[in-house]
C-alpha positions in Angstrom: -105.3 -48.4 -231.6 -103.1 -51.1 -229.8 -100.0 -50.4 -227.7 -97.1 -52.0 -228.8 -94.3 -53.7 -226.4 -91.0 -54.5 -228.1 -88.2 -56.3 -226.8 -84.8 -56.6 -228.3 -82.9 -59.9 -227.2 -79.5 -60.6 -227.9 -78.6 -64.3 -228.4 -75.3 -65.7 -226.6 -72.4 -66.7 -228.9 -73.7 -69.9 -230.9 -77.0 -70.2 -229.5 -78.6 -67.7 -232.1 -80.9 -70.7 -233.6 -81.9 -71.8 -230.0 -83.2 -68.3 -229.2 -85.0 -68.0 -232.6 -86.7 -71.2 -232.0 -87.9 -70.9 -228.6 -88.9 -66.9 -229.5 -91.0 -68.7 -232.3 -92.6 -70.9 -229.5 -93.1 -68.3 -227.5 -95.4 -66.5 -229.9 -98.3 -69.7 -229.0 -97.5 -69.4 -225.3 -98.3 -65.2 -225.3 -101.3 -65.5 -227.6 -103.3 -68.7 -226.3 -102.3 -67.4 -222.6 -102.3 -64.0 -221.7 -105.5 -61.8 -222.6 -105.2 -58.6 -224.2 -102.8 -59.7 -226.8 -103.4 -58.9 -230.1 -100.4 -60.0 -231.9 -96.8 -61.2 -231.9 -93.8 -61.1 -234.3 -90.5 -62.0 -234.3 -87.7 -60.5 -236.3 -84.3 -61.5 -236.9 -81.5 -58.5 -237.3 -80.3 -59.2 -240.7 -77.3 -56.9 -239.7 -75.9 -57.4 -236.1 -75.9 -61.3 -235.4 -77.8 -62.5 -232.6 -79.9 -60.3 -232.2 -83.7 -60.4 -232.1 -86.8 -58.1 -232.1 -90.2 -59.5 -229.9 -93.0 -57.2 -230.5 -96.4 -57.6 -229.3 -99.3 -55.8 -229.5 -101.9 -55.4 -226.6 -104.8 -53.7 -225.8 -103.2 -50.9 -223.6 -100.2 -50.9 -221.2 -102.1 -51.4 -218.4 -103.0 -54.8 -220.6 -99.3 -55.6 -221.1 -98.6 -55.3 -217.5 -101.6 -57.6 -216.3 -100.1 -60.2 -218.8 -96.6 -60.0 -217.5 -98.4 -60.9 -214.1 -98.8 -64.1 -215.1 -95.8 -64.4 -217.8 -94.1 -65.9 -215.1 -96.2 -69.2 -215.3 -95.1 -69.5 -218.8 -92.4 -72.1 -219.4 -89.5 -69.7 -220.8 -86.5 -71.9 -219.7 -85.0 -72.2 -223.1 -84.9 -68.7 -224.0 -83.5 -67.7 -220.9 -80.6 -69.9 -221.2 -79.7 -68.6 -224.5 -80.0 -64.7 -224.5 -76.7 -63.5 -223.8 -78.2 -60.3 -221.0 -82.0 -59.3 -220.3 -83.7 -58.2 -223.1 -84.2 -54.3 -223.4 -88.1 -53.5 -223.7 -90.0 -50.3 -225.0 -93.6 -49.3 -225.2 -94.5 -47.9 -228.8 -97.7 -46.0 -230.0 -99.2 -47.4 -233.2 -99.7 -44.3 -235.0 -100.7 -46.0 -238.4 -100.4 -49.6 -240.1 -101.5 -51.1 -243.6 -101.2 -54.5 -244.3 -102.3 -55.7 -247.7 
């Protein structure tokens, strides 16, 4: 089973649709550039404006951590400038999944 990484990102006031497009880029940029990635989503709170769930799913922390190595390389600028504080990020276990 793959560890998962998620982040939650809050947008600054007005730039909600800036942070949700260049999440959405940043999907490519994590899975055609770091190895040990097996996956990427992005959610959208549908309660609490602004705010934004990143969740990726590696191969092990140890994985993760070699990837955010060279996540620094990755041109980020847009999100940057639109969250509105760092983003918060946790390590989950996948304990089960189903997808039809």
């Amino acid at each position: 089973m793959t560890v998962a990484r998620v982040y939650y990102m809050y947008a600054k006031d007005g730039m909600a649709d800036e942070l949700e497009a260049g999440l959405c880029k940043l999907v490519d940029l994590v899975m055609d550039n770091l190895e040990g990635c097996r996956g990427v989503e992005v959610r959208r709170d549908k309660e609490t404006a602004g705010r934004f769930m990143f969740v990726e799913h590696w191969d092990s922390i140890e994985a993760h951590k070699a990837g955010a190595a060279a996540f620094g390389k990755l041109n980020i600028g847009s999100i940057m400038g639109a969250l509105d504080r760092p983003p918060e990020g946790y390590y989950f276990d996948n304990l089960a999944e189903r997808r039809p």
